[in-house]
N, C-alpha and C positions, 0 to 999 in steps of 0.2 A: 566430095562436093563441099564447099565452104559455103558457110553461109556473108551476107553479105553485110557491110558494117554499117549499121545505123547509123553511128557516129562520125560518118566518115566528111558529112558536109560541114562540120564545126563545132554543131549546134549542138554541143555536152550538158545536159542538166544535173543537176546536184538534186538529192531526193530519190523518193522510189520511182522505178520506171512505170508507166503508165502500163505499157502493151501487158498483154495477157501472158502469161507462164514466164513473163521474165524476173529472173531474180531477186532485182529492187537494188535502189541508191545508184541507179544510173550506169550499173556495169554490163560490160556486153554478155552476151549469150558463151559457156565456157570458161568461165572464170569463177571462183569461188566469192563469196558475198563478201568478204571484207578485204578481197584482193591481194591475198595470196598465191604463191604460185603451190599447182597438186604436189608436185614434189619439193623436199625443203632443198636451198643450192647448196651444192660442194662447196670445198673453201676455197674455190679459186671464182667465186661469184664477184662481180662488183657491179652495182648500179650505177647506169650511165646516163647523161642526158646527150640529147645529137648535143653537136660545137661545142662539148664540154669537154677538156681535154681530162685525160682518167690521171691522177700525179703517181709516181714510180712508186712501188712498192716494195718494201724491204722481203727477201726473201724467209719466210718463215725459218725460224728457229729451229733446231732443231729438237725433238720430246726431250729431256732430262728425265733418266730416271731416278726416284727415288726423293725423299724430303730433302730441305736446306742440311747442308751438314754445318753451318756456320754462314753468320748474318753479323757485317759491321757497317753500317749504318745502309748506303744504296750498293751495298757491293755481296754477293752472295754466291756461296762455293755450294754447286748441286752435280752429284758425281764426279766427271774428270774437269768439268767448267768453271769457271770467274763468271758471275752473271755481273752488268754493269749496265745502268740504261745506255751507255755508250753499243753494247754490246757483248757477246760473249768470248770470254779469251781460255787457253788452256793451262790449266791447274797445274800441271808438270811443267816444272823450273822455275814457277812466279816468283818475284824476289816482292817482300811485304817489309813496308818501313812505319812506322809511327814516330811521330814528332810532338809534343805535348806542348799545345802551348796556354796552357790555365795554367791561372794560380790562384793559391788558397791565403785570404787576409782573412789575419785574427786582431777583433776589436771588441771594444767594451760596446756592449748595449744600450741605446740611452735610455731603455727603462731602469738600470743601473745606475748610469748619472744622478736619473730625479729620484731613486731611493735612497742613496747615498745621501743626498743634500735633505730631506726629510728628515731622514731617521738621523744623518748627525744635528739635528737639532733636538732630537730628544738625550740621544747619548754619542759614545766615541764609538760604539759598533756596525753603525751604519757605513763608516767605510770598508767593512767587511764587502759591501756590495760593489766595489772597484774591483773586486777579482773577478766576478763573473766575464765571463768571456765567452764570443762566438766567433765562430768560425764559416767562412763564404767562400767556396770556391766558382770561378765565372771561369772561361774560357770554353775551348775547343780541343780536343784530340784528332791531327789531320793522318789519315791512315792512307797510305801509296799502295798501290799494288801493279807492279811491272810485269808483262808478259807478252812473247811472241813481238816486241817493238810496240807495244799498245802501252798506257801508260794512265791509271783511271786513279783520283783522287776522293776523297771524301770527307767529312769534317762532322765528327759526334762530339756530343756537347758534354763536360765536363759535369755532373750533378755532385762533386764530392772529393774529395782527397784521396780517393781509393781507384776513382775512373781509373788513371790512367795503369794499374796494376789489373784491373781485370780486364782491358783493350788490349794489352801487353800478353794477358794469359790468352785471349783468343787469337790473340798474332801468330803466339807461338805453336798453336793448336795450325793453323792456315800454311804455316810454316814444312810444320810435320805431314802435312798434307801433298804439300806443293814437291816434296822429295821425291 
């Protein structure tokens, strides 16, 4: 036996329900107070409205087990997989390239200029302070990784004259993987 829907002429109020043993804030008889459903849904749940069309859904992933074995910048090797937001490709055969394109300029500082020009007005030592010297490296490290016909790029930022030697050691590391 169903019971029959109060709500069914339109007339939905916001607030606790009036009748007697009904739940409160307006929901019908059989539903939980904050309008949950009694069981939680499976993963293949999706909220719908009628004439709303549902948009296509990528087939879930498959689990990966185990942690990252290696992270350079969006591109990440877990077990035999390439994770890529493109999506996942296979570790076996990947061909991995790096192309460095920073450079490192070395220039006088111009808190060095204005001591310089000071202190050689006191004496000749001040231009002692023309040597100091600093060193800037700006650019990018663009990392490839080929596999299966997929082809997924990425571009980590250069913080030093060294980046591109330890991009290079995890290449070689993704490398030894990929064999």
């Amino acid at each position: 036996m169903t019971e029959p829907n109060p709500y069914a002429d339109g007339e939905y109020t916001w607030g606790p329900d009036q009748r007697a043993g009904a739940p409160g804030y307006g929901y019908p008889h059989g539903t939980p107070a904050y309008g949950y459903p009694h069981a939680a849904p499976g993963p293949a749940y999706q909220p719908t409205l009628p004439g709303v069309p549902v948009p296509p859904q990528h087939p879930p992933m498959a689990a990966h087990g185990g942690a990252p074995l290696l992270s350079l910048g969006d591109i990440t090797v877990v077990g035999d997989q390439i994770i890529t937001p493109a999506g996942p490709m296979p570790l076996k055969g990947a061909v991995w390239n790096a192309m460095d394109m920073s450079r490192t300029e070395e220039k006088i500082p111009a808190a060095a200029i204005v001591l310089a020009i000071v202190f050689f007005i006191f004496c000749l030592l001040g231009l002692l302070f023309l040597l100091m010297k600093e060193k800037q490296t700006t650019g990018f490290i663009q990392v490839t990784v080929t596999s299966a016909g997929r082809h997924h790029s990425t571009m980590i930022p250069a913080t030093g004259p060294d980046s591109f030697a330890w991009v290079m050691g995890q290449l070689n590391y993704a490398r030894s993987l990929s064999m």
